[in-house]
KEGU-535319 format. One record per residue (C-alpha): x, y, z; residue in one letter; residue number from 1. Coordinates in steps of 0.001 Angstrom, whole numbers. Example, Ala and Ser with C-alpha at 12.3 -4.5 7.8 and 13.67 -1.06 7.14 Angstrom:
2
(node (12300,-4500,7800),"a",1)
(node (13670,-1060,7140),"s",2)
END
This chain:
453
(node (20923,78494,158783),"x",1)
(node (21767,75014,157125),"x",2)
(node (21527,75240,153496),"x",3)
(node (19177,72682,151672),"x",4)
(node (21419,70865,149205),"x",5)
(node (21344,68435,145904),"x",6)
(node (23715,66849,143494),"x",7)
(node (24735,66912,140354),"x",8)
(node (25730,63409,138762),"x",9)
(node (26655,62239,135474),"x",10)
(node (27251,58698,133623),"x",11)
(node (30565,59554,133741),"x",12)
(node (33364,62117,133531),"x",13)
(node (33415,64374,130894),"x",14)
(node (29640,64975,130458),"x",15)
(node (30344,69042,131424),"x",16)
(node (29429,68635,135115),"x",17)
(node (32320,70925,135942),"x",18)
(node (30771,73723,133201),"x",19)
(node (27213,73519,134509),"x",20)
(node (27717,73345,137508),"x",21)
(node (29908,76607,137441),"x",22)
(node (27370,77842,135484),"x",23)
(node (24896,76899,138355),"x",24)
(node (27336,78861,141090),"x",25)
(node (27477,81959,139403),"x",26)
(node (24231,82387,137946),"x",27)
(node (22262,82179,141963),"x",28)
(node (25189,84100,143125),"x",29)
(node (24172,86880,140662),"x",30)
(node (20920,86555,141976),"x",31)
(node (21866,87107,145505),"x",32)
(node (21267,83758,146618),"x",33)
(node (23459,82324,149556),"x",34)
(node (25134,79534,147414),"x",35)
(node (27553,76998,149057),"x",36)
(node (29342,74313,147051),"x",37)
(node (31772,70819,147619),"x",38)
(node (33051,68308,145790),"x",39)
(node (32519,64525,146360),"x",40)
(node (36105,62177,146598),"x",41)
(node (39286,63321,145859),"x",42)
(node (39691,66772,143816),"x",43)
(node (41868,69842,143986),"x",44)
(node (41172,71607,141074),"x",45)
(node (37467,72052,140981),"x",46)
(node (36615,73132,144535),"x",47)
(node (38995,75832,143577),"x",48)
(node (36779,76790,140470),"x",49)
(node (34028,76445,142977),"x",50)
(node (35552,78860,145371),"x",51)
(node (35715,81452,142627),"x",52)
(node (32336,81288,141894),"x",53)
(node (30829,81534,145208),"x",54)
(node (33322,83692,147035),"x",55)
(node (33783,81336,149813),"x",56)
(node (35508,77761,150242),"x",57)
(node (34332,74531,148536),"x",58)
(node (34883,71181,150727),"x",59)
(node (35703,67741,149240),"x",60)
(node (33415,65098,150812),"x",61)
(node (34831,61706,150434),"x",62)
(node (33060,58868,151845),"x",63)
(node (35835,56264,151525),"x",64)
(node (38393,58277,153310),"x",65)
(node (36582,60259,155448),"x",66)
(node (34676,58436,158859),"x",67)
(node (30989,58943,158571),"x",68)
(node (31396,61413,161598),"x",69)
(node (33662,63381,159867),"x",70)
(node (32149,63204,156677),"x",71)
(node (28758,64573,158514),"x",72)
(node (30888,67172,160292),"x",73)
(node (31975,68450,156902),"x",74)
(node (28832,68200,155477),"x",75)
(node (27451,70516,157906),"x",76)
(node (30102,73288,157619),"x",77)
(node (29564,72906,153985),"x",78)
(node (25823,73774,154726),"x",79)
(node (26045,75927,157133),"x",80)
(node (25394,79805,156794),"x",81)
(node (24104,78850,153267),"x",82)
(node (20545,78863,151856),"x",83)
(node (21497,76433,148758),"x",84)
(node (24387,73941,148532),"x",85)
(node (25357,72384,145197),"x",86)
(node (27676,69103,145568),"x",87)
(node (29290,68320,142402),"x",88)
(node (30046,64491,142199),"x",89)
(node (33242,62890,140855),"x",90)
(node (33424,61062,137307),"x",91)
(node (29915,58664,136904),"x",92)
(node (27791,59091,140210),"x",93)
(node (27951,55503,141091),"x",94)
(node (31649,55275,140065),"x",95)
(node (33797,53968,143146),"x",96)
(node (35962,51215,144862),"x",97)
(node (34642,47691,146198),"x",98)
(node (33999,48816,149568),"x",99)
(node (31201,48118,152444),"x",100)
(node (27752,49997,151523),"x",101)
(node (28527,53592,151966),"x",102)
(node (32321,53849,151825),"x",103)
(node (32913,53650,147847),"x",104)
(node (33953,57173,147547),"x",105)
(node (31210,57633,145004),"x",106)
(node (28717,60224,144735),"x",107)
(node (25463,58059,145385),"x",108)
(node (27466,57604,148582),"x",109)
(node (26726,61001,149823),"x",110)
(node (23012,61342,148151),"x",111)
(node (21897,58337,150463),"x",112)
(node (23647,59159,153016),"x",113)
(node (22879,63059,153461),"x",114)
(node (19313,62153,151728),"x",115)
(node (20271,64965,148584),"x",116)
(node (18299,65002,145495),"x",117)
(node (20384,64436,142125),"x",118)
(node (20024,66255,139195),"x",119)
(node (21510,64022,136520),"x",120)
(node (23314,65678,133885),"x",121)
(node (23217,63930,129908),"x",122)
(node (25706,64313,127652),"x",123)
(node (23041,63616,124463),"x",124)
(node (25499,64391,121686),"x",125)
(node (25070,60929,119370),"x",126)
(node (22410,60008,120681),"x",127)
(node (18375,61433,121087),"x",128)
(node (15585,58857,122783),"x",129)
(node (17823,57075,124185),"x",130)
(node (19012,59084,126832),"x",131)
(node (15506,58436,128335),"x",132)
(node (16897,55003,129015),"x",133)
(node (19898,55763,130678),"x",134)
(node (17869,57943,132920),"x",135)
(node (15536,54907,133365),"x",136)
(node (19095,52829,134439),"x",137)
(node (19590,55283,137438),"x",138)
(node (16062,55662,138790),"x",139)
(node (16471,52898,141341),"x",140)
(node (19475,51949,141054),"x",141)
(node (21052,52157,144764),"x",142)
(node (18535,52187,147425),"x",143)
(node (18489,55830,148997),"x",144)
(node (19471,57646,145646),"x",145)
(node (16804,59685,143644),"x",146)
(node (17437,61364,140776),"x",147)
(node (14467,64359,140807),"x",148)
(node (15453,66034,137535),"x",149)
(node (18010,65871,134063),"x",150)
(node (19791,68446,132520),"x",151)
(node (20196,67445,128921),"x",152)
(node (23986,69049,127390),"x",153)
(node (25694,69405,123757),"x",154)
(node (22349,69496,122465),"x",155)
(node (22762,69916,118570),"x",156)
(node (19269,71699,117889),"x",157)
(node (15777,72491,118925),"x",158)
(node (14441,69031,117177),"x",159)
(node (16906,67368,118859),"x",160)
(node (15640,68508,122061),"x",161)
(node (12218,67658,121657),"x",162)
(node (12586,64291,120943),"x",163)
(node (14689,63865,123931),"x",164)
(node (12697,65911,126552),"x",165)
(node (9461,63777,125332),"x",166)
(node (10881,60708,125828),"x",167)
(node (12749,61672,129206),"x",168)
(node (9327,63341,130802),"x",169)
(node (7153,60245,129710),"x",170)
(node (9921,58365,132712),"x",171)
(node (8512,60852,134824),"x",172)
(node (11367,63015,135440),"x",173)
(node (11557,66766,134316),"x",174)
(node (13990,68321,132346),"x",175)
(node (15487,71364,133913),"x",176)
(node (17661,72505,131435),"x",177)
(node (18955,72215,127750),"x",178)
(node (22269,73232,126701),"x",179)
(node (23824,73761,123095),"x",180)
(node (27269,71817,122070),"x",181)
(node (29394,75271,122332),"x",182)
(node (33401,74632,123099),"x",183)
(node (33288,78521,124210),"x",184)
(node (31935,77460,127186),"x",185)
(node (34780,74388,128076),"x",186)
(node (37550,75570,130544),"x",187)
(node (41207,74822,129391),"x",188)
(node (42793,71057,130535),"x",189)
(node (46032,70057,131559),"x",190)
(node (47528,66169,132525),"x",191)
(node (45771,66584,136155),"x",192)
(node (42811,67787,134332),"x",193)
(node (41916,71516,134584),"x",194)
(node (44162,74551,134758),"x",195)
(node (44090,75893,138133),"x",196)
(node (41877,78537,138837),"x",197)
(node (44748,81038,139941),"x",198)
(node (45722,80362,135955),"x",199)
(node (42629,80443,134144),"x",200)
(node (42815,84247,131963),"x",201)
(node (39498,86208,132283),"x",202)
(node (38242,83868,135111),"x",203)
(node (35381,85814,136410),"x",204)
(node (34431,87199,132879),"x",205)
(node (34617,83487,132197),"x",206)
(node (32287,82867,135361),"x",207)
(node (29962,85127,133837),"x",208)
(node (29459,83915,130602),"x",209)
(node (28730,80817,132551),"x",210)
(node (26132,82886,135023),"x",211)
(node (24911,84082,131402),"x",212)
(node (24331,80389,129604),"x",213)
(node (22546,79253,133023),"x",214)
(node (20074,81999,132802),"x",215)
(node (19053,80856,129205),"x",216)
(node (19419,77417,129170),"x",217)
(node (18418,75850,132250),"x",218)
(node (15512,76546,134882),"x",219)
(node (17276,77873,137866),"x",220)
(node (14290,78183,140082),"x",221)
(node (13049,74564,139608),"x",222)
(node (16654,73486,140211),"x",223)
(node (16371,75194,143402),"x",224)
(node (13154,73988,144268),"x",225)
(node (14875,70292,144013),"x",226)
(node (16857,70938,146986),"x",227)
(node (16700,69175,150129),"x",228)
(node (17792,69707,153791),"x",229)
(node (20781,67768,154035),"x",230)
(node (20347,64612,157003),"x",231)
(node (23016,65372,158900),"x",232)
(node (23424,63568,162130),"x",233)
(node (23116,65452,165868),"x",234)
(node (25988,63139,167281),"x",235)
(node (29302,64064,169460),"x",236)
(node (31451,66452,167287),"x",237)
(node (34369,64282,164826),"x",238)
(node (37833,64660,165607),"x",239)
(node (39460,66911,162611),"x",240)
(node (40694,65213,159402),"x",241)
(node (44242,65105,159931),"x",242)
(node (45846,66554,163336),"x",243)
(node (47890,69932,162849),"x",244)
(node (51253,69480,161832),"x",245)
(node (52077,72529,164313),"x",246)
(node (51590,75651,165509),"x",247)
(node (53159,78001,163288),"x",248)
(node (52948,76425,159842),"x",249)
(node (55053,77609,156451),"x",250)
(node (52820,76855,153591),"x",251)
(node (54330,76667,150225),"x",252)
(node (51437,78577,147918),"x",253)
(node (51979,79501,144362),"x",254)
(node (51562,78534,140680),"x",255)
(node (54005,74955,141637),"x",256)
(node (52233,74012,145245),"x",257)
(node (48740,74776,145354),"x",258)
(node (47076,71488,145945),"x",259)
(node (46060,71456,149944),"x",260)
(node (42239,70474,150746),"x",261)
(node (40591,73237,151977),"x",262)
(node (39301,71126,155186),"x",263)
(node (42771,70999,156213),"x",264)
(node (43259,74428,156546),"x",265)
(node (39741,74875,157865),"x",266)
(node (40838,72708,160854),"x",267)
(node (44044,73825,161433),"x",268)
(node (42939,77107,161273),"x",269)
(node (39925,76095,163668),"x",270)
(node (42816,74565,166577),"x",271)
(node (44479,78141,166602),"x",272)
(node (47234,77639,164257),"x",273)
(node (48720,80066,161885),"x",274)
(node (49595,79590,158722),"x",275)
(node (52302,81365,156814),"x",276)
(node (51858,80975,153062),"x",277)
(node (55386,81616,150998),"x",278)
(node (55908,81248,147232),"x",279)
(node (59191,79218,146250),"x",280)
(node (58497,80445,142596),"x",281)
(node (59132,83829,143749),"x",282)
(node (62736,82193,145493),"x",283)
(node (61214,82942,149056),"x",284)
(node (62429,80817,152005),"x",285)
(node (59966,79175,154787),"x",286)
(node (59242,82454,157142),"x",287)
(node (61488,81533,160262),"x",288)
(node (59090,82141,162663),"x",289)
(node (57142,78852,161944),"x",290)
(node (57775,75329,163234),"x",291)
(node (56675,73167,160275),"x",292)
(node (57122,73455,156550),"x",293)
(node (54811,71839,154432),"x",294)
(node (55064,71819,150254),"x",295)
(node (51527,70744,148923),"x",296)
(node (51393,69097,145630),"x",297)
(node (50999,70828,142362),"x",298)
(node (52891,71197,139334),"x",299)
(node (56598,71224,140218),"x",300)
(node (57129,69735,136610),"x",301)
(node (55711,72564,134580),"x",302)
(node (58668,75206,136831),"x",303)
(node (61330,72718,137408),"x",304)
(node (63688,75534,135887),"x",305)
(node (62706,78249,138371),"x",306)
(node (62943,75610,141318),"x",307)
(node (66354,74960,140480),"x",308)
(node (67409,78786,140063),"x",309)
(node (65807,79150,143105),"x",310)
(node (68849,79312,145509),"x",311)
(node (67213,81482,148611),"x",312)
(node (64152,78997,148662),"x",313)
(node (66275,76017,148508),"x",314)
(node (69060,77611,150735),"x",315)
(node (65850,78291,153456),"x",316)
(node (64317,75545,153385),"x",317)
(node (68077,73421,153976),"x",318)
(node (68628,75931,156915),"x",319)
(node (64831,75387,158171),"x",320)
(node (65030,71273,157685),"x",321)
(node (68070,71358,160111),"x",322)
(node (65768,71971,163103),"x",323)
(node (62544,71520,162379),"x",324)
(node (60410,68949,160316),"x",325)
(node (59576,69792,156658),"x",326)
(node (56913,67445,155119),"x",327)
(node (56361,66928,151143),"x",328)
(node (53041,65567,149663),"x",329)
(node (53509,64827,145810),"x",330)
(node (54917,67716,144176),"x",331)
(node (56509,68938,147012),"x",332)
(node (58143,65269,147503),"x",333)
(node (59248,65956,143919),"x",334)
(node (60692,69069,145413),"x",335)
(node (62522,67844,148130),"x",336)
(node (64461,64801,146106),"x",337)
(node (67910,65370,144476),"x",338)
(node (66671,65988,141174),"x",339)
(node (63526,66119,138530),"x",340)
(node (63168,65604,135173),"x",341)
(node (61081,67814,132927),"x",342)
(node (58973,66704,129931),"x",343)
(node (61824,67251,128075),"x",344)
(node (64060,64924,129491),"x",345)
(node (66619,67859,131155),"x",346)
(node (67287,67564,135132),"x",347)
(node (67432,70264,137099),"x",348)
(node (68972,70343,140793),"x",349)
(node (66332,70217,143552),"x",350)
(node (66765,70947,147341),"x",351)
(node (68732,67753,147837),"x",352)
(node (66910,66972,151275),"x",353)
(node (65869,63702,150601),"x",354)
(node (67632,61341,147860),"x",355)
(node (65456,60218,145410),"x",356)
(node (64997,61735,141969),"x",357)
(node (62218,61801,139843),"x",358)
(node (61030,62354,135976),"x",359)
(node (58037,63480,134382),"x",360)
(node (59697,62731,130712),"x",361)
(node (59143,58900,132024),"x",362)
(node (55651,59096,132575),"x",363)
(node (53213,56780,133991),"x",364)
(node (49339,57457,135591),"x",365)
(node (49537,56052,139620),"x",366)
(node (45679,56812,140341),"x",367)
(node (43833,55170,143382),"x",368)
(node (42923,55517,146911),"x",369)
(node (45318,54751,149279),"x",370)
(node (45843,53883,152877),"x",371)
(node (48940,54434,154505),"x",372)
(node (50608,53619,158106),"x",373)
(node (53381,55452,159245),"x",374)
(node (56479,54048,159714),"x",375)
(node (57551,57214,161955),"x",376)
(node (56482,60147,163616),"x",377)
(node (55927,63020,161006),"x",378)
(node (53836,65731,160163),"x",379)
(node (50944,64222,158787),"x",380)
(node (50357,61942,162131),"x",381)
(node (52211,59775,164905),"x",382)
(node (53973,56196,163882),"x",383)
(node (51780,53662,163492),"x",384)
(node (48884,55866,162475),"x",385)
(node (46921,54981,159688),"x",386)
(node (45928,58171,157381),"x",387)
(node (43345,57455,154237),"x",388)
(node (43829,59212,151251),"x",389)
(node (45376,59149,147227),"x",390)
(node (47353,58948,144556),"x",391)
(node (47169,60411,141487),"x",392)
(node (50229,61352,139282),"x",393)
(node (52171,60794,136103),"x",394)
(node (55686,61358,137465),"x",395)
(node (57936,58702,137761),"x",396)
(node (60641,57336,140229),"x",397)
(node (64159,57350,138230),"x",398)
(node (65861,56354,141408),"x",399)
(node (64110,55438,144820),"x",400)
(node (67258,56807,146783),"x",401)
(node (68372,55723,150306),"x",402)
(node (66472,56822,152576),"x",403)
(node (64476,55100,155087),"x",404)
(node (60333,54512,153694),"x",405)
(node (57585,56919,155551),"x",406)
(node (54661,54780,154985),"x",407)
(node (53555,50906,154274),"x",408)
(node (50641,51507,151336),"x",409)
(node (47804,49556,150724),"x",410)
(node (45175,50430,148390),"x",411)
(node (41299,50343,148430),"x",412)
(node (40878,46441,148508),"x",413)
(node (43541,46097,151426),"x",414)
(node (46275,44733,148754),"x",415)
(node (49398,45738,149313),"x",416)
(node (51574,47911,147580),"x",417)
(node (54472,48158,149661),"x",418)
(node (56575,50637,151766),"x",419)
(node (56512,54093,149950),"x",420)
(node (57885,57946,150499),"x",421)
(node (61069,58747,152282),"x",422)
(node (62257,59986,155691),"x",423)
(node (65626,61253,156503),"x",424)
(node (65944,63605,159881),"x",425)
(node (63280,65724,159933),"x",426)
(node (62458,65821,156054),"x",427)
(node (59457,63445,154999),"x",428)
(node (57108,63008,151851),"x",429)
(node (55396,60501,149408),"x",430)
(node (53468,60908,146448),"x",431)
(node (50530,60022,148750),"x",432)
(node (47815,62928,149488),"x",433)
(node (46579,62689,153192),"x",434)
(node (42860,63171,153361),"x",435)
(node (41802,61830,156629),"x",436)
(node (43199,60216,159738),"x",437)
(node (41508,56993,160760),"x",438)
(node (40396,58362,164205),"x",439)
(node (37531,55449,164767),"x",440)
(node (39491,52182,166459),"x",441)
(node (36351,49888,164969),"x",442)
(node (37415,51562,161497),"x",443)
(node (40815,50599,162059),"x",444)
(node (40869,47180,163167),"x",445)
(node (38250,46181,160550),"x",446)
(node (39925,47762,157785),"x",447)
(node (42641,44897,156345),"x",448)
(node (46079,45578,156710),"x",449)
(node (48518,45318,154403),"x",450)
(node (48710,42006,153087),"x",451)
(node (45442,40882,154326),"x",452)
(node (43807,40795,151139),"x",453)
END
């Protein structure tokens, strides 16, 4: 069974996509309906909200850093087993980067491509008829991408959503929904955006509150009746994402490393590995039966304390890097420098295994997609490799340290931005996330290198 799909887009972020769509998840999950979700482009946090909702994973579907094959691979195991899937799109549904038709990472990317209905969602507080014309904007917009309904939210009262739904039906689309401005509903935010699911208190009474505001405010069986059957293609299968980074692999997992995309562990998973999850929070080393260590990204910053008092984890994970590789993405390259400053300005000792230092009291946003070659053999792929993916931190580099780069960056427009990350032994990481693996040689040699652009 392949579930028949749609998406929900907004003008841009903030307009409670997150909340309704939640809402959305929980509500046909209460009504026994086989609900599947993902998330378009780059986003930890709310395919783990997702997760919650629907008891089962959420994939991100990312159509700049993911080959069409493999973004139609992972659209299918998104669908499959599944009688409805809901895709919730990043920030505005048209937001993306300069990029050749179909590769701008933005959600209209996916409704054209996978031919998914979108269900547009309004923020309408401050305004009333108007929001008929930004509906109008986005009918017709990008060949490929229909919008078949609204949801109006932070409505202020019933007059106010008269006017609106008048105006919005005489377009010709109907309104399948109509939310009141209530702040109860809002989940708690955090520099990264939301608090992690794992942190969020009361999350399923939370959930169903938001199963509760569905059922009264918008019309869950038109919604359903939107959906589509996804157009996904019948070709050879894609190669995975990203390659395993071994057999037996020690997965930092708590509170301080929790971002890793659930299609990673999907595939890895899928080639037979095993992975052992560990929690340096609770001071545990990587489990010595494993062959890899790998600390996600996540919120070192926010336990830099506990990291440093942490002298079995750190201990391990110097006695594990001795022999075999250990790989840091972000946080967990934050982890593996000689030091990291909290908000506060105090440094605490990290594991020392590569030389740099860091600071989070010296803040500034790196956001962006990001292409990276390797500059050696490591965990996340073979030297030379190129690997698509992100940025997207407020950390800082107090001192680059010594150490010899890991990858040559470039961003989304092919400018370049230089060599980045460290490498010393068997030790690697980068602030850079690792998405996908460029695994089609026409997507490589027409992408521009470095300096190209």
């Amino acid at each position: 069974m392949t579930a028949r799909g749609l998406i929900i887009g907004a003008p841009r972020s903030g307009s409670g996509k997150t909340t309704l769509t939640l809402a959305m998840l929980a509500a046909f999950r209460r009504r026994g309906v086989a609900i599947r979700a993902a998330k378009s482009g780059p986003d930890y946090i709310d395919p783990a909200f997702h997760a919650a909702a629907t008891g089962g994973p959420s994939l991100n579907l990312d159509s700049w850093a993911m080959s069409p094959a493999q973004l139609g691979a992972l659209a299918s195991e998104a669908a499959a087993d599944g009688e409805l899937l809901i895709v919730e799109s990043a920030m505005g549904l048209f937001d993306g980067v300069a990029a050749e038709p179909g590769r701008s990472g933005a959600g209209a990317d996916l409704a054209a491509s996978l031919g998914l209905p979108v269900l547009l969602v309004l923020d309408v507080s401050g305004q009333s008829q108007t929001a008929a014309a930004v509906a109008r904007g986005f009918i017709g917009h990008a060949p490929g991408v229909q919008i078949a309904g609204v949801v109006l939210n932070r409505l202020a009262s019933d007059r106010h959503r008269s006017g609106i739904v008048q105006a919005i039906e005489a377009i010709g689309l109907p309104v399948l929904g109509a939310v009141p401005r209530d702040e109860r509903y809002a989940v708690p935010e955090r520099h990264l955006g939301l608090v992690q699911a794992d942190e969020h208190p009361a999350l399923h009474a939370h959930l169903d509150r938001l199963a509760d505001l569905a059922e009264a405010h918008l019309d869950l069986d038109g919604i359903a009746g939107l959906a589509r059957s996804p157009a996904l293609s019948a070709g050879p299968a894609a190669e995975p994402p990203m390659p395993p980074p071994g057999q037996r692999i020690a997965l930092a997992r708590d509170a301080a490393f929790s971002f890793i995309y659930p299609h990673h562990l999907q595939a890895w998973r899928r080639a037979g590995c095993e992975i052992h999850a560990f929690s340096p929070l609770a001071d545990e080393p990587p489990p010595e039966l494993c062959d890899v260590c790998w600390l996600p990204g996540g919120y070192p910053e926010l336990h830099a304390g506990a990291l440093a008092a942490a002298g079995r984890f750190k201990a391990g994970l110097r006695r594990f890097a001795a022999s075999r590789p250990v790989h840091g993405e972000c946080g967990g390259y934050m982890a593996l420098g000689e030091g990291l400053e909290d908000a506060s300005g105090v440094r605490h000792e990290m594991a020392g295994l590569l030389s740099h230092s860091t600071s989070f009291a010296r803040r500034k946003m790196n956001l962006g997609y990001r292409r990276a070659r390797l500059l050696a053999q490591t965990p996340i792929g073979a030297a030379g490799a190129f690997i698509r993916g992100h940025e997207f931190h407020y950390a800082s580099l107090i001192d680059p340290g010594r150490d010899e780069p890991l990858v040559s960056l470039s961003d989304a427009q092919g400018r370049d931005l230089g060599p980045a990350g460290g490498r010393r032994g068997q030790v690697s990481g980068a602030f850079f996330h690792a998405i996908a693996a460029e695994s089609d040689p026409q997507e490589t040699s027409a992408a521009a290198e470095p300096g190209e652009v």
